[in-house]
N, C-alpha and C positions, 0 to 999 in steps of 0.2 A: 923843565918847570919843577923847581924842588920846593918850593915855598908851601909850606902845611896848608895855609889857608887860602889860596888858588884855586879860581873859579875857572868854568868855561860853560861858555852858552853850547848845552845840545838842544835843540828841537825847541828853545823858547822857553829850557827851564835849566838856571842855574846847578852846575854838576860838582861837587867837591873832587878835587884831586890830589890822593895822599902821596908820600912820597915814594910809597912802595909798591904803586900801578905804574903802568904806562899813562901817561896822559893823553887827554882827550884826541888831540893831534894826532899822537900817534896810531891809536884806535882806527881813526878814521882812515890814513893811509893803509891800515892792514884790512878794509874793509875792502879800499876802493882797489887794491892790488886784489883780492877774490874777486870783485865785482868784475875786473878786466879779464879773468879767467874766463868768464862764461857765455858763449856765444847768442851774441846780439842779439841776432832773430828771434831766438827762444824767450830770449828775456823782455825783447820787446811784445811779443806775442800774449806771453801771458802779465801783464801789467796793464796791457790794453784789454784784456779778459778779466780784469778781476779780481787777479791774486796776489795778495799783497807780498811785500820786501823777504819777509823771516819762511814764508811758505816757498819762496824762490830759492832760498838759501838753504832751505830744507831738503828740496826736492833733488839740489844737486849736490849736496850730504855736505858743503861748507858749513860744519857744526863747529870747529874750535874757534873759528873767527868771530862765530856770533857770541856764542859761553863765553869768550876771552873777551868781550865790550858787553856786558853787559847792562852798561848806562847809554847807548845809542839807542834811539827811538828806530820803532819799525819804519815810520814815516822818514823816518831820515837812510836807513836801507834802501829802499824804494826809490828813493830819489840818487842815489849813489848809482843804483843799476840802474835808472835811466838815462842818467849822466852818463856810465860806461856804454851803454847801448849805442848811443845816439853820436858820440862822438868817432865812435867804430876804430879805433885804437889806443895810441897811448893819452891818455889823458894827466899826462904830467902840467899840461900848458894852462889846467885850469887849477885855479887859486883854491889851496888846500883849505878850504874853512869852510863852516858852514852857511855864510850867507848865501851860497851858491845854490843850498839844497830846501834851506828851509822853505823856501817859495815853491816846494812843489806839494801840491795836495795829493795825497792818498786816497786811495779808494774808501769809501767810509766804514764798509764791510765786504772781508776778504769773503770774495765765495766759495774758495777752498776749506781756511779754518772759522769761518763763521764767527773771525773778530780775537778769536781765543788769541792768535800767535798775534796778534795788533795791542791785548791789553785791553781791546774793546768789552764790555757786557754790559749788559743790567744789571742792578744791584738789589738785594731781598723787597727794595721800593720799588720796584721796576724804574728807577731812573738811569738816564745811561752814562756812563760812567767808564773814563779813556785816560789810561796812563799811561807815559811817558816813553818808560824803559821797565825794563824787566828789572830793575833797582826799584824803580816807581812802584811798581806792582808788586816786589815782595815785601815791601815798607806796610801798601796796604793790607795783608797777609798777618806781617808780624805784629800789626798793631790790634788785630784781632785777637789773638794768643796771647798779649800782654792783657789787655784786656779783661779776658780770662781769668789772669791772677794762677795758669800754672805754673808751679816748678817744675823745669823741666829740665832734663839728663842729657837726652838726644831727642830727634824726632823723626817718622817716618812723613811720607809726602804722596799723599794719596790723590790719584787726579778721576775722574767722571765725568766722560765724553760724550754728546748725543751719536746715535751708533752713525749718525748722516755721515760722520767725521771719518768715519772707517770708509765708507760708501765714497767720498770724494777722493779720498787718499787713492783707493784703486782706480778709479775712472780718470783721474787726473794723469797716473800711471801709463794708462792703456792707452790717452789721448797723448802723450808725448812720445809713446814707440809707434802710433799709429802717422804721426806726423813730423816725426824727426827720423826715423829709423834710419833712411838714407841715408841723410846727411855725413860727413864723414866727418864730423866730431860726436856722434854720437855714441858712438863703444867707446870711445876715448876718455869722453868726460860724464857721461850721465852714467849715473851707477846703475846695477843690476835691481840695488832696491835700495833705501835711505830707513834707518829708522821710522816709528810711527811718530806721528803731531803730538801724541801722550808723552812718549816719552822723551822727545824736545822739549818740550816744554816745563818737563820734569828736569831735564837739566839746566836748560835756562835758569830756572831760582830756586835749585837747592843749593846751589853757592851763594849767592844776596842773602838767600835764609840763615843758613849758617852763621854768616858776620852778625848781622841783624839781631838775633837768636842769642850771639857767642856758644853754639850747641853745637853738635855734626848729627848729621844727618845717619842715622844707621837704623836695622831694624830695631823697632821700639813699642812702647806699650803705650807710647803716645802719635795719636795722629794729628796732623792736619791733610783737613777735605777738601777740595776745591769741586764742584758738585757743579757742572754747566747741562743747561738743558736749554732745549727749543722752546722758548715759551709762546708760541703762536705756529699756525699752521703755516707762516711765511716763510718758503722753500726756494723762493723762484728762482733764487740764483745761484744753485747749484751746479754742479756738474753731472749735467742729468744723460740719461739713457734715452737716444732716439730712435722711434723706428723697433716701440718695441711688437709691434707683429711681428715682425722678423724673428725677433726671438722665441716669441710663441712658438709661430712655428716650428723652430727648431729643435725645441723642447718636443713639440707632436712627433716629429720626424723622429729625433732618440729615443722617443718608447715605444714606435712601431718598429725601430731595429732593434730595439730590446728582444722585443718581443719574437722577434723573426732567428734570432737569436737563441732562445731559452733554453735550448739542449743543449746546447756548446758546454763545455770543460768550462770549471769556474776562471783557472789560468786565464784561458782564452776570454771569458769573457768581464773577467777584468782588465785586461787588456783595452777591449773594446768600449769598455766605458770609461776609461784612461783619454784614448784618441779622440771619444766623441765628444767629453769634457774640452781637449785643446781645441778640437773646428768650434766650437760653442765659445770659447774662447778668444778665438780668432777672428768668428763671425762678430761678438761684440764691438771689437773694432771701428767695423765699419759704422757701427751705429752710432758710437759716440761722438758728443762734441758740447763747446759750448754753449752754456746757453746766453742770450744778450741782455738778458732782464737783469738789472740789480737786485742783490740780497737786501730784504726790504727793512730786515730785524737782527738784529745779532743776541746768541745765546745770552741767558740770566745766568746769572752763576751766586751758589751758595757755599759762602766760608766759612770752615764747622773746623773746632778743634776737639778730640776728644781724648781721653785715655781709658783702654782695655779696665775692663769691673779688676778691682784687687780684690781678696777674699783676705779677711783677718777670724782667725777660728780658735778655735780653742774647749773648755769645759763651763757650764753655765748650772750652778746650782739654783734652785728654787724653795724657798722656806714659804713661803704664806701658799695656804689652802683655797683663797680667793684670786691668784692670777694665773690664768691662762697661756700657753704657750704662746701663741699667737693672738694678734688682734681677736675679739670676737665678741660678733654685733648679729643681735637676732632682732628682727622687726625693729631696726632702728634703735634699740635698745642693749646697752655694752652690759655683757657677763662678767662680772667679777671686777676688781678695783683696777689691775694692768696687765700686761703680759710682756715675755720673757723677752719675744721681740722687740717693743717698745722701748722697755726700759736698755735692751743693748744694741741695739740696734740705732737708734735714737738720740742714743750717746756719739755712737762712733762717726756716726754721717756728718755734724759739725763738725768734729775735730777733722775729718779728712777731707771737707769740704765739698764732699760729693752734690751729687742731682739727688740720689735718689738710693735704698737701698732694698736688699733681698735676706730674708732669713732662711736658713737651711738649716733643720737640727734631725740629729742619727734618731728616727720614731719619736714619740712623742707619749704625755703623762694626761690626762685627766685633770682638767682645775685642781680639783679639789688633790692630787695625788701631790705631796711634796718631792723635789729630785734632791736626793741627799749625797754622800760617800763621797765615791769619784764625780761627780756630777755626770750632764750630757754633754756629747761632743756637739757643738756646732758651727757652722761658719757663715759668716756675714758680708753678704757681697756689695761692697758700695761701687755703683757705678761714677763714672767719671770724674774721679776724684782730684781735687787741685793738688794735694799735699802727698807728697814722697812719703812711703813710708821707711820708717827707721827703727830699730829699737828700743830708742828713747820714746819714740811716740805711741810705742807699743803700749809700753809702762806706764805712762800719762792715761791709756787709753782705760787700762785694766784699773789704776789706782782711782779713776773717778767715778768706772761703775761700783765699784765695791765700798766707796764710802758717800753712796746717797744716802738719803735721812730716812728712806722706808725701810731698807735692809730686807726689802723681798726676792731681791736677786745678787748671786756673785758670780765672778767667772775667773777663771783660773787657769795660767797655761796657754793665755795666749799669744798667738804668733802669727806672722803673714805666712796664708796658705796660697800653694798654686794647683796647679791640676792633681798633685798626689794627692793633695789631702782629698781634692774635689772627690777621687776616684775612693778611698780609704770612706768616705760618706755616703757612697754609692752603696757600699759594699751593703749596709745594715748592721745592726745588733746581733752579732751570733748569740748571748743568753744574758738575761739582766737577773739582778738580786731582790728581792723587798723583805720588806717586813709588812705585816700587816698586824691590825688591831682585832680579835676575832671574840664575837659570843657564841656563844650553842646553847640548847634550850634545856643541858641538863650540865652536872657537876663534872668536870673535866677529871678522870684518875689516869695512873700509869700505866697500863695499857692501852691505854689513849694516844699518850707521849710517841710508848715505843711502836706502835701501829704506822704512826706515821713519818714517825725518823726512818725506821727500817724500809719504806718506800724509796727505789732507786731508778732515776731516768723510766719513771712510769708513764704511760701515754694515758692523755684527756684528749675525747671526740668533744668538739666546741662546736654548736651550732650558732651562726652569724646572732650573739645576744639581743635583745629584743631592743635593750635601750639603741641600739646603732642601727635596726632593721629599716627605717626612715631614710637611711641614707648609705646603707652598704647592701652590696648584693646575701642573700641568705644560700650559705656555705658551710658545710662542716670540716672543721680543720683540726686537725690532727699535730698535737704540742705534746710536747716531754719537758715532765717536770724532774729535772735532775735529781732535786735533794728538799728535802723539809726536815727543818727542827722549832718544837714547840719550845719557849719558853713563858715558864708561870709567870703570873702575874702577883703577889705579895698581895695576903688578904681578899681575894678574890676563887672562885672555883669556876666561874665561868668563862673569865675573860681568859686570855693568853695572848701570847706574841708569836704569830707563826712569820717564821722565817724561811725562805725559797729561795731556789733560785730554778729558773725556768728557759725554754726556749725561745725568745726572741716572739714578738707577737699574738702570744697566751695572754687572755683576759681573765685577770687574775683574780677581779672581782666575783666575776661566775666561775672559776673556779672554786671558790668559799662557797658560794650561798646555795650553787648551780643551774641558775635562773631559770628554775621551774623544769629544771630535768633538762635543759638544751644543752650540758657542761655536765659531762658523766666521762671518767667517775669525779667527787668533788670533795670540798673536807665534809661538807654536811652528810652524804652518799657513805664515805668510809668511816666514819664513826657512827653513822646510822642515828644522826637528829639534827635536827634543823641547826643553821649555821647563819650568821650572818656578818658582815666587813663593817666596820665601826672608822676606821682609815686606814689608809695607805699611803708607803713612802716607797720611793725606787734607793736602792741603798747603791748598785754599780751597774753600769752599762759597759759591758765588756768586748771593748774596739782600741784598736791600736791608734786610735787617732786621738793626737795631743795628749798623749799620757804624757808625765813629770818626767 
């Protein structure tokens, strides 16, 4: 069948066949030659217990047959093994089509995978909700991500399993070496172990994804969730553990020979908790079996797309004396006109389309403190963002904070950051610059100047300042102020310009004024008269992070 536009009926819903699959037909023949593979009894056994077509196929590790059709319905599996079952050999004599199969009803939840390997769940409305093929169901996948409106590169395929899924995968295990072990096709054809349900099913439709998508699936910074859980305490049809006194017991009996035990060599007695782990193992066995109640509920499942926060960082200068770094609201009532967040922050989350975003800046200035010079480093973390960054969007990004109509903020030198920069932000400010605006309460002369130029990496005791004692612990901390130069101020003998530069987290303000003696020594303390800060600006913050 080479015709582009060729259909075929699987399972009661039209299948396109391109010309560069096998077609339907043929599928079907490579199902029913695995189906003929797998001895009857077992297959009869558990289809009459419960477990649907893909958990069968699963268990006896027929993985390339199901990945390689991935537009066969589980219901149409199911019916294939019981076709092959029941016929007890070659099954050539029955008509290769699906009229033959679609007449059989499926179980309506597998007690094994709780619906997952059927396509069966609830949906975030708790309504239930059954597709097709694992073509069906990554259709509905990808139209959740289109939806979305990401761009996306590649994608990762993240699955979340109720843990019950682990719990039957084993008991299921146990219950087929406990009842086929005999048998003499059992070493033959049942493997040692089969993948887990996660990650069949991860294989299943990360190829439908793929096409769907036009992406490949690789490690990536974007996910898709597929997120199942048990939404009701309705268990019953599991693959339950019976006779568990037994087990009790056994448990009791192993810590009374622990204990009979406890002087032995550690050798030996790992040993012994080795062999009593397999009789515990062993004994399980006998306890397990089916159970006959149907599964009354099959898992909900929620379909989440997201991408890893990007960080865009860089240098954020600050001119106006009324905005605040960050948001900030006292009793309901916002300080000062914006802040540095806001304004950059604020900007970039539309343009990248994110959820939501985080500011991060190297320490931080005082409202009223202008950040001048080099500006501050910071970085801005927008989570889940729809839009790829690029270089050009960088530039888009930098050139719209920089020409708002307030002109209270610019930033400079930005760039997409990943964890170096993260870590470079970590680090802190090893020493910043200012100037400040400074009076004294007498005429400023030249040994004034040189008194305090000639001061080099001098240490100041800071006691936690009064204005931050509301909300910081009371501390004395110990700063080195590198360097100080006065310059005069034209026609003035009071004011000056002292200019610093200091260690990293010295409040600078008490160091001028020495807020009542808690900041010794200070300028007012070294020139011996009262002092006090009229403004301050930060002139550099000295970090390797996002320099030109």
């Amino acid at each position: 069948m080479a015709d582009k536009d060729a259909y075929v009926n699987d399972g009661g819903h039209k299948v396109q066949v391109s010309p560069a699959s096998a077609s339907i037909e043929d599928d079907l023949k490579l199902i029913r030659d695995a189906a003929r593979s797998l001895p009857p009894e077992a297959v009869k056994d558990l289809l009459s217990n419960g477990v649907c077509g893909r958990c069968i196929f699963w268990l006896f590790s027929i993985h390339r047959h199901i990945l390689h059709c991935p537009s066969i319905s589980s219901s149409v599996l199911s019916a294939i093994l019981r076709e092959s079952a029941e016929t007890e050999g070659d099954v050539a004599d029955h008509p290769n089509n699906l009229n033959s199969v679609e007449e059989f009803e499926e179980v309506e939840v597998c007690k094994n995978c709780l619906g997952i390997m059927q396509f069966v769940y609830r949906d975030a409305k708790e309504m239930l909700a059954k597709k097709a093929s694992a073509i069906d169901f990554a259709t509905t996948i990808a139209d959740v991500v289109k939806l979305e409106c990401h761009q996306i590169e590649n994608f990762s395929l993240e699955l979340s399993l109720p843990s019950i899924i682990v719990d039957n995968e084993e008991a299921i295990w146990l219950y087929m070496k406990k009842t086929y072990e005999s048998k003499p096709w059992y070493h033959e054809k049942f493997p040692s172990r089969s993948i887990t349900i996660k990650e069949f099913l991860r294989l299943s439709l990360t190829h439908p994804l793929e096409i769907l998508l036009d992406v490949k699936s690789n490690p990536s910074s974007f996910h898709i969730r597929l997120t199942y859980k048990l939404s009701d305490a309705s268990q019953n049809g599991q693959l339950i553990s019976k006779g568990n006194e037994c087990n009790k017991r056994r448990k009791i009996d192993d810590n009374d020979d622990l204990k009979k035990h406890a002087n032995v060599h550690k050798v030996e007695e790992h040993e012994e908790r080795k062999n009593s782990s397999n009789e515990l193992g062993d004994h399980k066995l006998g306890c397990l079996t089916f159970s006959l109640e149907k599964v009354s509920r099959c898992c909900s499942l929620i379909i989440q797309c997201y991408r890893n926060s990007i960080y865009i960082g860089g240098r954020y200068l600050k001119y106006s004396r009324k905005v605040s770094q960050t948001r900030w609201i006292i009793d309901d009532e916002r300080m000062g006109e914006a802040s540095v967040e806001e304004l950059v922050g604020g900007t970039i989350l539309p343009i990248c389309q994110g959820d939501s975003y985080k500011f991060h800046a190297a320490g931080r200035e005082d409202i009223d403190v202008r950040m001048l010079g080099t500006g501050r480093p910071f970085l801005v973390e927008i989570q889940n963002a729809r839009q790829v960054l690029s270089e050009a969007l960088i530039k888009d990004i930098e050139t719209k904070i920089n020409s708002t109509e307030t002109k209270y903020v610019r930033v400079k030198n930005l760039k997409e950051s990943g964890s170096q920069g993260w870590a470079l932000m970590h680090e802190g400010e090893a020493e910043k610059q200012y100037v400040a605006v400074v009076w004294i309460s007498r005429p400023l002369d030249d040994n004034d100047v040189e008194t305090v130029t000639s001061l080099k990496d001098m240490k100041t005791l800071q006691k936690t300042p009064v204005r931050v004692l509301h909300r910081r612990s009371s501390l004395v901390r110990e700063k080195i102020i590198h360097w100080m130069n006065i310059e005069r101020i034209a026609g003035s003998s009071q004011y000056f310009l002292l200019h610093l530069c200091s260690q990293a987290g010295t409040y600078i303000k008490e160091f001028v004024h020495g807020d009542l003696g808690r900041t010794h020594p200070s300028i007012g303390s070294i020139l011996g008269c009262r002092a006090e800060i009229l403004q301050l600006d930060v002139t550099d913050v000295k970090m390797d992070s996002f320099q030109i």
